[in-house]
Structures are given as structure tokens and as C-alpha cells.
PyMOL Python script that loads the backbone (N, CA, C, O; Angstrom):
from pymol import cmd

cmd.read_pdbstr("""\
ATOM      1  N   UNK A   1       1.471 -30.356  56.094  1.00  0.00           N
ATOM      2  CA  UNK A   1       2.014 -31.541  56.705  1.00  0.00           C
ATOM      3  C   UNK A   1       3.514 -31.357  56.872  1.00  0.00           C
ATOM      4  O   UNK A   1       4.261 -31.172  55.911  1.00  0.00           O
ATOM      5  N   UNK A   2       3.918 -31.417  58.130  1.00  0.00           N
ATOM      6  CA  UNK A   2       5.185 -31.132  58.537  1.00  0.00           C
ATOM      7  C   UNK A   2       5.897 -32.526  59.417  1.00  0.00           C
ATOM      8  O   UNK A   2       5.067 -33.402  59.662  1.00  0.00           O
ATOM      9  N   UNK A   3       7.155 -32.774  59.845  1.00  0.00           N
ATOM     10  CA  UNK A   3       7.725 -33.768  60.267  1.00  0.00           C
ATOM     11  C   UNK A   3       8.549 -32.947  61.209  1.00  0.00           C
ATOM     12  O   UNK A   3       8.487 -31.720  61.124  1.00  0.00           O
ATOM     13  N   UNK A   4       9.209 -33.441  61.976  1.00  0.00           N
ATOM     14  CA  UNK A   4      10.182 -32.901  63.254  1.00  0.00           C
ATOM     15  C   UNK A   4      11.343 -33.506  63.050  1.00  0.00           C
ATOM     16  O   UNK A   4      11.174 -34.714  62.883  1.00  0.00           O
ATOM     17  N   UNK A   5      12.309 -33.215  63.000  1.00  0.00           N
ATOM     18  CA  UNK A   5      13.760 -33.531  62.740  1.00  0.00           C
ATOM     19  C   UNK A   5      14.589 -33.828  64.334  1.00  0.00           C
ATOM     20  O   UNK A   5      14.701 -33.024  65.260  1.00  0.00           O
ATOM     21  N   UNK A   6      14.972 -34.906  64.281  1.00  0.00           N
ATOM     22  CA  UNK A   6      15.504 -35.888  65.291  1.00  0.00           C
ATOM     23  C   UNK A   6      16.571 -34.875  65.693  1.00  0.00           C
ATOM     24  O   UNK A   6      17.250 -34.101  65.018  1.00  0.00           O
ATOM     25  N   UNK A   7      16.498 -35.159  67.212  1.00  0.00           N
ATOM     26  CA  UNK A   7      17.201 -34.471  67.718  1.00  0.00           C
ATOM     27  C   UNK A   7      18.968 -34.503  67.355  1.00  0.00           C
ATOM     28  O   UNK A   7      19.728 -33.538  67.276  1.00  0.00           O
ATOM     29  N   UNK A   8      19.347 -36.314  67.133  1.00  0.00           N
ATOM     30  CA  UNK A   8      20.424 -36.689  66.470  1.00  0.00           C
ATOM     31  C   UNK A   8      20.997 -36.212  65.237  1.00  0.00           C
ATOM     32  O   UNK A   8      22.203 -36.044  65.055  1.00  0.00           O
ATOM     33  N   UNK A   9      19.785 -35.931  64.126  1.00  0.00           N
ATOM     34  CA  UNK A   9      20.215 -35.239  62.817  1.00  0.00           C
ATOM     35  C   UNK A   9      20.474 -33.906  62.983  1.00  0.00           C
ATOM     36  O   UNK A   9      21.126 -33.288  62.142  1.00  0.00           O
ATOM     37  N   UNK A  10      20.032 -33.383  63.984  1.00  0.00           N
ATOM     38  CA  UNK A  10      20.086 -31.546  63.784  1.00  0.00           C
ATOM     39  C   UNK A  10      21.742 -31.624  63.696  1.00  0.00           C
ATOM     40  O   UNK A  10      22.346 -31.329  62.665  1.00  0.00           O
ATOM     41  N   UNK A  11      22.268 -31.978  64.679  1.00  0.00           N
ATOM     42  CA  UNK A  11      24.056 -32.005  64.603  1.00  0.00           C
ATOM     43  C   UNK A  11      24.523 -32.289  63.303  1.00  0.00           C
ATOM     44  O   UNK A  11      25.470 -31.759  62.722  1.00  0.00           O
ATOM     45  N   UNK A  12      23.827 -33.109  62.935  1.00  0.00           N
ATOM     46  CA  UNK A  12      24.687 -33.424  61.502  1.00  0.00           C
ATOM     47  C   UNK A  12      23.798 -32.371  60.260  1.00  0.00           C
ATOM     48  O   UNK A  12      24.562 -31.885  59.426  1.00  0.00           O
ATOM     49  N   UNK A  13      22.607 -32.078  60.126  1.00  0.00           N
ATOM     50  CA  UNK A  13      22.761 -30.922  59.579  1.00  0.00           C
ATOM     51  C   UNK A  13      23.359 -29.515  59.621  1.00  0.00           C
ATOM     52  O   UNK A  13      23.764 -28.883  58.645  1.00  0.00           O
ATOM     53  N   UNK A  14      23.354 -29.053  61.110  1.00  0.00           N
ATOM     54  CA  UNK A  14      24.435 -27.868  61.360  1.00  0.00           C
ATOM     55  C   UNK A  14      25.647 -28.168  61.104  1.00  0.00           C
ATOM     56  O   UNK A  14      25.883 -27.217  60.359  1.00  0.00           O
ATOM     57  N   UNK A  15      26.256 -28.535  61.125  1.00  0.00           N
ATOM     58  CA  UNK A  15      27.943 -29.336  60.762  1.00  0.00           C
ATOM     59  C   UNK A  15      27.885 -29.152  59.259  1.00  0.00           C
ATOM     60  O   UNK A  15      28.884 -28.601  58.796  1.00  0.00           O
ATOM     61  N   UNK A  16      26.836 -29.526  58.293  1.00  0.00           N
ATOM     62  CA  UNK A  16      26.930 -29.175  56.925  1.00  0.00           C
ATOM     63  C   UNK A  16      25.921 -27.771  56.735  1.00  0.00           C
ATOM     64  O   UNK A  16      24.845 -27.614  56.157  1.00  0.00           O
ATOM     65  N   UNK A  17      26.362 -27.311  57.118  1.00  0.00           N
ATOM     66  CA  UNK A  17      25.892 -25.680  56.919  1.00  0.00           C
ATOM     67  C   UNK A  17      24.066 -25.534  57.013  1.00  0.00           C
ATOM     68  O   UNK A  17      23.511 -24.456  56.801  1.00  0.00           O
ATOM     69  N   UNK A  18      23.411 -26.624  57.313  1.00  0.00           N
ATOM     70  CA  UNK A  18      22.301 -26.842  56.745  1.00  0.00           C
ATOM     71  C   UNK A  18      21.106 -26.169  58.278  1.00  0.00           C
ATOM     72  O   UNK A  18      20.680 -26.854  59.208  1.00  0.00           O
ATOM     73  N   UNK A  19      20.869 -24.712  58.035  1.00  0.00           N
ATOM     74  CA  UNK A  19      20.416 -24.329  59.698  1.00  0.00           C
ATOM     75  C   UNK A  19      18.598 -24.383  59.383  1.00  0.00           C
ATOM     76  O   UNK A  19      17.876 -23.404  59.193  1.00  0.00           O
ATOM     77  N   UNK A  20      18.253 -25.605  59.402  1.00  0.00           N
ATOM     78  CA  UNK A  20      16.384 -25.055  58.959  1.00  0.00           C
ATOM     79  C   UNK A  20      15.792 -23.967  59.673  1.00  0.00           C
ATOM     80  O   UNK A  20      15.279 -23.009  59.094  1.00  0.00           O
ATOM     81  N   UNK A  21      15.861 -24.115  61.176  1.00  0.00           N
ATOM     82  CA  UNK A  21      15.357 -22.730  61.848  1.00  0.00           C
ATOM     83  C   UNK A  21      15.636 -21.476  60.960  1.00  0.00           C
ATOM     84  O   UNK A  21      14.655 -20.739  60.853  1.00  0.00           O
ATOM     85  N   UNK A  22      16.418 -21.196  60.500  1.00  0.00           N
ATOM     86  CA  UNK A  22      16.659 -19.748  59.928  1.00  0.00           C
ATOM     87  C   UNK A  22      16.269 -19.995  58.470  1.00  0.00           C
ATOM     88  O   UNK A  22      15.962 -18.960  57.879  1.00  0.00           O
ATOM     89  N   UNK A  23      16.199 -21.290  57.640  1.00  0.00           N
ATOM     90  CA  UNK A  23      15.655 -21.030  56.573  1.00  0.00           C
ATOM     91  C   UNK A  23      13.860 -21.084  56.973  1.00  0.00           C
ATOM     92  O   UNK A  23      13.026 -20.529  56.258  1.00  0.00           O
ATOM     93  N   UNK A  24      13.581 -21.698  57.977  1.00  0.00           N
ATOM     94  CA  UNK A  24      11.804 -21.626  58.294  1.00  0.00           C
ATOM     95  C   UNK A  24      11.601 -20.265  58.597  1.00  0.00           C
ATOM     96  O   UNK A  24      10.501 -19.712  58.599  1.00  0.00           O
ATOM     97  N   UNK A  25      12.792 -19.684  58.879  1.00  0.00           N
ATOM     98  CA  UNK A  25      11.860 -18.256  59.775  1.00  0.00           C
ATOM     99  C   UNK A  25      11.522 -18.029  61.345  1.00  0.00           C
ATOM    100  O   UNK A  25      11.246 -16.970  61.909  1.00  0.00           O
ATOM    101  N   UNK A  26      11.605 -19.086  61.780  1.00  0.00           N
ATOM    102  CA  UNK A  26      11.227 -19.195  62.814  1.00  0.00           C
ATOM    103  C   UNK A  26      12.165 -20.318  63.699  1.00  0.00           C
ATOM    104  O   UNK A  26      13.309 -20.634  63.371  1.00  0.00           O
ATOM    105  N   UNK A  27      11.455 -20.842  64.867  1.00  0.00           N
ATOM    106  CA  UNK A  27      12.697 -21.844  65.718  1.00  0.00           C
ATOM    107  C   UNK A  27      12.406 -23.375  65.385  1.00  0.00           C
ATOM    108  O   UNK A  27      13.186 -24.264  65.729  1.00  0.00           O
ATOM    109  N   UNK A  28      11.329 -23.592  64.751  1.00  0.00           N
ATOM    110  CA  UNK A  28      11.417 -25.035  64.557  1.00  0.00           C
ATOM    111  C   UNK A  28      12.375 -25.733  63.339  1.00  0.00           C
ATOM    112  O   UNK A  28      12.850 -25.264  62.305  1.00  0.00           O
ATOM    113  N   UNK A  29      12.425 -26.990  63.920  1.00  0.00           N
ATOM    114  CA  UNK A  29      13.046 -28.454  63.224  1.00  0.00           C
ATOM    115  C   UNK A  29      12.468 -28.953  62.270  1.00  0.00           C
ATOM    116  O   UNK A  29      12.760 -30.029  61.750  1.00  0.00           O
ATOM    117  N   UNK A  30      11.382 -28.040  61.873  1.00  0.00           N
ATOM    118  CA  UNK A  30      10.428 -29.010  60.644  1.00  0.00           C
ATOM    119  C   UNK A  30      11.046 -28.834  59.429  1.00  0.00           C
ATOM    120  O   UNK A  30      11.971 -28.117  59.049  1.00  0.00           O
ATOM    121  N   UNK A  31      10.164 -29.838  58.779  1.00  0.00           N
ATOM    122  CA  UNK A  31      10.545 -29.725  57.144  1.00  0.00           C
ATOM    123  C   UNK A  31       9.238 -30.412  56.520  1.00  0.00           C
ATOM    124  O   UNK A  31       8.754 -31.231  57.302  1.00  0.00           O
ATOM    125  N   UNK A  32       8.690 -30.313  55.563  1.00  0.00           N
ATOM    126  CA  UNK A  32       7.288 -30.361  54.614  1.00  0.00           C
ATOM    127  C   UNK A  32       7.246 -31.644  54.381  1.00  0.00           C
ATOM    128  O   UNK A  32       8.229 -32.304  54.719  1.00  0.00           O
ATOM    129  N   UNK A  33       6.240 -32.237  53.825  1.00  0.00           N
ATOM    130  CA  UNK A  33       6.239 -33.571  53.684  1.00  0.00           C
ATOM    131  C   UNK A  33       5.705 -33.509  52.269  1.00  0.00           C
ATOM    132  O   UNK A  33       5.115 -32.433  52.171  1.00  0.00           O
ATOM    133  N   UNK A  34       5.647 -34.150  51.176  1.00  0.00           N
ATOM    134  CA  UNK A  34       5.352 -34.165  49.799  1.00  0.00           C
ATOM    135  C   UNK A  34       3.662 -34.646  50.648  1.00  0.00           C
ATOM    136  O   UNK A  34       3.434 -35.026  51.796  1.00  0.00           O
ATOM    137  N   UNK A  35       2.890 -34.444  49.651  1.00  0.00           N
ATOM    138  CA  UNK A  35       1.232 -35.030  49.991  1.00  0.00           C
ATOM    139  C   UNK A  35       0.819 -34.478  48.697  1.00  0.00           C
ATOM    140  O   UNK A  35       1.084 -33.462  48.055  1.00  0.00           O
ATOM    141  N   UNK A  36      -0.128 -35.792  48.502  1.00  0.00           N
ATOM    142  CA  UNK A  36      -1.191 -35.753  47.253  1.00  0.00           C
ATOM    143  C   UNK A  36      -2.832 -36.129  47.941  1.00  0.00           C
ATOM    144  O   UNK A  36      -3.170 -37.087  48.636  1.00  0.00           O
ATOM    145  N   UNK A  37      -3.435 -35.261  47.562  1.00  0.00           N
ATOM    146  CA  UNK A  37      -4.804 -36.178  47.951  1.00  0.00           C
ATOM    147  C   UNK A  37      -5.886 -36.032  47.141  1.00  0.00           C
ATOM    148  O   UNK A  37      -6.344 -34.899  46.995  1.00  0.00           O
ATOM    149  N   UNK A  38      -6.416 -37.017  46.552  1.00  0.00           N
ATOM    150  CA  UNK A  38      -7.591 -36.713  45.662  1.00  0.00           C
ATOM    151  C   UNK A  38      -8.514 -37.024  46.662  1.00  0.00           C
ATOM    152  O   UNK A  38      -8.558 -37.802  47.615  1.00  0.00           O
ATOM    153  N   UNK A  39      -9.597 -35.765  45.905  1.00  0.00           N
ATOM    154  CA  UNK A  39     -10.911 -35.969  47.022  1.00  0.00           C
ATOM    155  C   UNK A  39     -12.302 -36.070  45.440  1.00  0.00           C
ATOM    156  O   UNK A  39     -12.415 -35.500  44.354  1.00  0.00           O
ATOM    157  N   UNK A  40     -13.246 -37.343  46.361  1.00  0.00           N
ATOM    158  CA  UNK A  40     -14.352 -36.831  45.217  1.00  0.00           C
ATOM    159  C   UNK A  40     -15.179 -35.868  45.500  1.00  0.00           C
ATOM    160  O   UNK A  40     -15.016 -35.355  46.607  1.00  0.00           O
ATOM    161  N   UNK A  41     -15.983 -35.478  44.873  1.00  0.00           N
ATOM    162  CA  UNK A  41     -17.328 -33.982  45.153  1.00  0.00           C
ATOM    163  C   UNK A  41     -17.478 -34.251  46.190  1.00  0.00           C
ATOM    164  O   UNK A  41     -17.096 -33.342  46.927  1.00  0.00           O
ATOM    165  N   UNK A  42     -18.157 -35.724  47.099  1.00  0.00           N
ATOM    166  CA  UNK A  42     -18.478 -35.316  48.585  1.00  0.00           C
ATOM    167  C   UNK A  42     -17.399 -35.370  49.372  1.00  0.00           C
ATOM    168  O   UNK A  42     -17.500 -36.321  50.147  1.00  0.00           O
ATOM    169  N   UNK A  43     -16.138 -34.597  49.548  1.00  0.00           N
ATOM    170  CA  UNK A  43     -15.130 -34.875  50.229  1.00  0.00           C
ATOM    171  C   UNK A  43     -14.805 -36.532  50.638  1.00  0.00           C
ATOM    172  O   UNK A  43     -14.230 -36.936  51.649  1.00  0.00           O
ATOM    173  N   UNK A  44     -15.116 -36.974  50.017  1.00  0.00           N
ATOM    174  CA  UNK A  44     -14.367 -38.676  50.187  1.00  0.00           C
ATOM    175  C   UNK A  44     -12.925 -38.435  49.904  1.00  0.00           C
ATOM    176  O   UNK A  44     -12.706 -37.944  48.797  1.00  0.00           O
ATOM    177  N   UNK A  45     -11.534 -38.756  50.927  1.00  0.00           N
ATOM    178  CA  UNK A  45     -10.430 -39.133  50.110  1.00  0.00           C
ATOM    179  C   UNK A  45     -10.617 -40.769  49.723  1.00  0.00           C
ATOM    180  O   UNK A  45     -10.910 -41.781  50.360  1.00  0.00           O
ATOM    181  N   UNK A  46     -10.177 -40.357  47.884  1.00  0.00           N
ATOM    182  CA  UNK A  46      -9.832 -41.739  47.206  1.00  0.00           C
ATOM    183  C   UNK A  46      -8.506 -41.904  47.120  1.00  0.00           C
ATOM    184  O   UNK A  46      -8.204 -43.070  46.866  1.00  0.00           O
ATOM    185  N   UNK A  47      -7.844 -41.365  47.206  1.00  0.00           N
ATOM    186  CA  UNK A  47      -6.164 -41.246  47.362  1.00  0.00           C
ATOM    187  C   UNK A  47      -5.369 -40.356  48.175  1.00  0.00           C
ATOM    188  O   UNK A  47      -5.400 -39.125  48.164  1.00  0.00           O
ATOM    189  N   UNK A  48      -4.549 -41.227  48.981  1.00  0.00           N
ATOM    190  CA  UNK A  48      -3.620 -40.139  49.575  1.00  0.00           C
ATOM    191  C   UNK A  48      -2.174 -40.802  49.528  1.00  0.00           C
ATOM    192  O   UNK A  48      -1.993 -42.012  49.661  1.00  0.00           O
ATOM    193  N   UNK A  49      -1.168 -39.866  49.324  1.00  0.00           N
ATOM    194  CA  UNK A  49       0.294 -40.244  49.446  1.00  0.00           C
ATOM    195  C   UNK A  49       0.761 -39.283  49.916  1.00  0.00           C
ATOM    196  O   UNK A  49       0.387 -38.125  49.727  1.00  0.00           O
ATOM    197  N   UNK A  50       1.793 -39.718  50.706  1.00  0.00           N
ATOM    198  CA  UNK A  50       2.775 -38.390  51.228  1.00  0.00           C
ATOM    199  C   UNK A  50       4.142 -39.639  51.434  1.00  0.00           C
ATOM    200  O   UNK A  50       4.354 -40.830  51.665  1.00  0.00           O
ATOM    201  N   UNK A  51       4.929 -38.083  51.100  1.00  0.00           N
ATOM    202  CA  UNK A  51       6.582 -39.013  51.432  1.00  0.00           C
ATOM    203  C   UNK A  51       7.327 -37.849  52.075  1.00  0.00           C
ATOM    204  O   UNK A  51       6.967 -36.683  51.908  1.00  0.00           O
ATOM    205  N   UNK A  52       8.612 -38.279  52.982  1.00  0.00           N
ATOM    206  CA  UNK A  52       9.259 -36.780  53.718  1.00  0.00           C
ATOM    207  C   UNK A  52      10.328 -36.541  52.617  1.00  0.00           C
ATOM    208  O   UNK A  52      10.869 -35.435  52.634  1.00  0.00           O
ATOM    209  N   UNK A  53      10.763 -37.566  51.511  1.00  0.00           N
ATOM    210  CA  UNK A  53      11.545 -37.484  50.661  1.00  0.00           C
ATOM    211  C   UNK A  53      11.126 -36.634  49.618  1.00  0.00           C
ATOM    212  O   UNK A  53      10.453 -37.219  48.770  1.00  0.00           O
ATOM    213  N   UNK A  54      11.323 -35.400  49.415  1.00  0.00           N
ATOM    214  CA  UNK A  54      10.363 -34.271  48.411  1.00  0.00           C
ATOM    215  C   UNK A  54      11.220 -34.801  47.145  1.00  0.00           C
ATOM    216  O   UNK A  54      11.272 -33.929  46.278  1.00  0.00           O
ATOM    217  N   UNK A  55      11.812 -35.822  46.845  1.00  0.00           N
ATOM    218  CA  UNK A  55      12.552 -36.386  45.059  1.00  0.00           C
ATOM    219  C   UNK A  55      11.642 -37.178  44.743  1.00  0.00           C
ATOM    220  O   UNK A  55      11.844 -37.718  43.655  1.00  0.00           O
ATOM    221  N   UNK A  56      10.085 -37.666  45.602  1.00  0.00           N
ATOM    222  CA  UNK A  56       9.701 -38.559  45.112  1.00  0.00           C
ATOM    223  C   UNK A  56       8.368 -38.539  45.057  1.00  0.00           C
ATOM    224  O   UNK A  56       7.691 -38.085  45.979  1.00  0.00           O
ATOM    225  N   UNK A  57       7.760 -39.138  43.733  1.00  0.00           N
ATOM    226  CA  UNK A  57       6.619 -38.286  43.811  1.00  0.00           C
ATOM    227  C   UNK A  57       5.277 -39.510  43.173  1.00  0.00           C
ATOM    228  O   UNK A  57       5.671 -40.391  42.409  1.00  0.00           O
ATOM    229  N   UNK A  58       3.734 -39.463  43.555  1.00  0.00           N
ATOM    230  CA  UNK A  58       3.510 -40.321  42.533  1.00  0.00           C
ATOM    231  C   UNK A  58       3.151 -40.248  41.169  1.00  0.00           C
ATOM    232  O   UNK A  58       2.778 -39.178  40.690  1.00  0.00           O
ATOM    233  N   UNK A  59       3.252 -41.620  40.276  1.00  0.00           N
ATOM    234  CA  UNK A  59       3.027 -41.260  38.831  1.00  0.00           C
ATOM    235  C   UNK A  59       1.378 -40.526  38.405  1.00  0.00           C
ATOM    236  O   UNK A  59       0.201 -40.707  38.717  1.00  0.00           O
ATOM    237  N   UNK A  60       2.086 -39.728  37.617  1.00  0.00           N
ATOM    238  CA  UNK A  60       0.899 -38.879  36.987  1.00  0.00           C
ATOM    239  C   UNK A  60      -0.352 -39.409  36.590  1.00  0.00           C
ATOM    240  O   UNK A  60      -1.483 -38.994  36.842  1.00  0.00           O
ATOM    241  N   UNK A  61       0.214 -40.898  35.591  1.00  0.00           N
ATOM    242  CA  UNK A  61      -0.857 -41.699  34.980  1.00  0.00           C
ATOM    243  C   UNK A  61      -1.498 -42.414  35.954  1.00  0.00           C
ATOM    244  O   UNK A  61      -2.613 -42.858  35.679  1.00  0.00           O
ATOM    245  N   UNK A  62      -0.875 -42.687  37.386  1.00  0.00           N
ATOM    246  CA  UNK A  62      -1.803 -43.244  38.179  1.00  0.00           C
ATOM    247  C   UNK A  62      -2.672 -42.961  38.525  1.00  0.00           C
ATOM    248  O   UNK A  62      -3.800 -43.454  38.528  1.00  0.00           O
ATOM    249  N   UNK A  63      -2.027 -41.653  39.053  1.00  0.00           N
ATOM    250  CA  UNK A  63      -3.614 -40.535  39.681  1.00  0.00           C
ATOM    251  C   UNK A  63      -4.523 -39.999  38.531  1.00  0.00           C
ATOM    252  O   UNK A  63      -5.634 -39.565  38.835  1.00  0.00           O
ATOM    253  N   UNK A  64      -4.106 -40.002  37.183  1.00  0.00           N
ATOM    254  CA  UNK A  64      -5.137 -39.501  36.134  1.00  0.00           C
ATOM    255  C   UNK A  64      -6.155 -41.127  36.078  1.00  0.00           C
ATOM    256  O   UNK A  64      -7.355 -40.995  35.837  1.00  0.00           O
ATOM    257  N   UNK A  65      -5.739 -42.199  36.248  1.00  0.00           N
ATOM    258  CA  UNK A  65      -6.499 -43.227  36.246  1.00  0.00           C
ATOM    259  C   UNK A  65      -7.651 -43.161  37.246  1.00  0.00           C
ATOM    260  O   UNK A  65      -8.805 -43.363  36.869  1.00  0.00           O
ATOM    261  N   UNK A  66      -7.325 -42.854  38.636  1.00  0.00           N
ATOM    262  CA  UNK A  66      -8.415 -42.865  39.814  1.00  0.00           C
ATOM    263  C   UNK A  66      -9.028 -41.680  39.278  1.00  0.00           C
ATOM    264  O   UNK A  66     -10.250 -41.733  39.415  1.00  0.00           O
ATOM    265  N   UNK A  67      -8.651 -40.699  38.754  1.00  0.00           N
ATOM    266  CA  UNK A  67      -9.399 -39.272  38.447  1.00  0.00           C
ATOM    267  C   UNK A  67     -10.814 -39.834  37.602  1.00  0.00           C
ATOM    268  O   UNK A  67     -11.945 -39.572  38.009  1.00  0.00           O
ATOM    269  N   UNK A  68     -10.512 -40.740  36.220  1.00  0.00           N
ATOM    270  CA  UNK A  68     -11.220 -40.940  35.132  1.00  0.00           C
ATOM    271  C   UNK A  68     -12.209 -41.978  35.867  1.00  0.00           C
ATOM    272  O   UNK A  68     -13.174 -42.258  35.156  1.00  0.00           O
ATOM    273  N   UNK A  69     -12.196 -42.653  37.198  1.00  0.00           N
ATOM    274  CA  UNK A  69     -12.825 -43.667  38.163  1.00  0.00           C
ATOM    275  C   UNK A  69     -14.212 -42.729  38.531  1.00  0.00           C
ATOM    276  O   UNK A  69     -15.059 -43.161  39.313  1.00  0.00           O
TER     277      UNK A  69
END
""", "prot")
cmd.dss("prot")
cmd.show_as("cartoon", "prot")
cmd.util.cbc("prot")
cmd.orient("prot")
């Protein structure tokens, strides 16, 4: 899971040294998206989260709660 970086921010990341194309490897604007997904045995998702903010994450005890479900 990837996101595309606004054409407006690229300027202000190059300006702070920040070139993603060359840290991806390649020519795109992307950057990863955090994602959690619990699945049960028959591929059911019972949970999904994703955030583009990779500092944030969900709590452990939550997802061990739906796990023990």
C-alpha cells in the first residue's frame, strides 16, 4: 500500500534535502502506508488499519483482543 505525494509537497521536500525518487530507486512520489490486517482462517478481514503517518500505530492489546474473538 502506497500513497502519491502532491505535486505541491515535492518542492518542499526537495528544498529539505528530502529526494524520495532516489531513495525508492526508481521515479516515483510514493511513500508506504502503515497497514494492519487481521484475517480469520476463511480469509474474512476482521480488522484493518492503515495510516500514511508510519509514528502511528495500533494498540497491541487491541488487536490481541479481536485475535482471542
Amino acid at each position: 500500500l502506497v500513497f502519491q505525494i502532491e505535486e505541491k509537497v515535492k518542492a518542499a521536500y526537495l528544498s529539505k534535502g528530502l529526494n524520495i525518487p532516489k531513495c525508492n530507486g526508481d521515479d516515483s512520489w510514493e511513500l508506504p502506508l502503515t497497514a494492519v490486517f487481521l484475517m480469520d482462517k476463511q480469509h474474512t478481514v476482521l480488522y484493518e488499519w492503515t495510516k500514511s503517518d508510519y509514528l502511528q500505530r495500533p494498540e497491541p492489546s487491541d488487536l490481541l483482543e479481536i485475535i482471542k474473538k
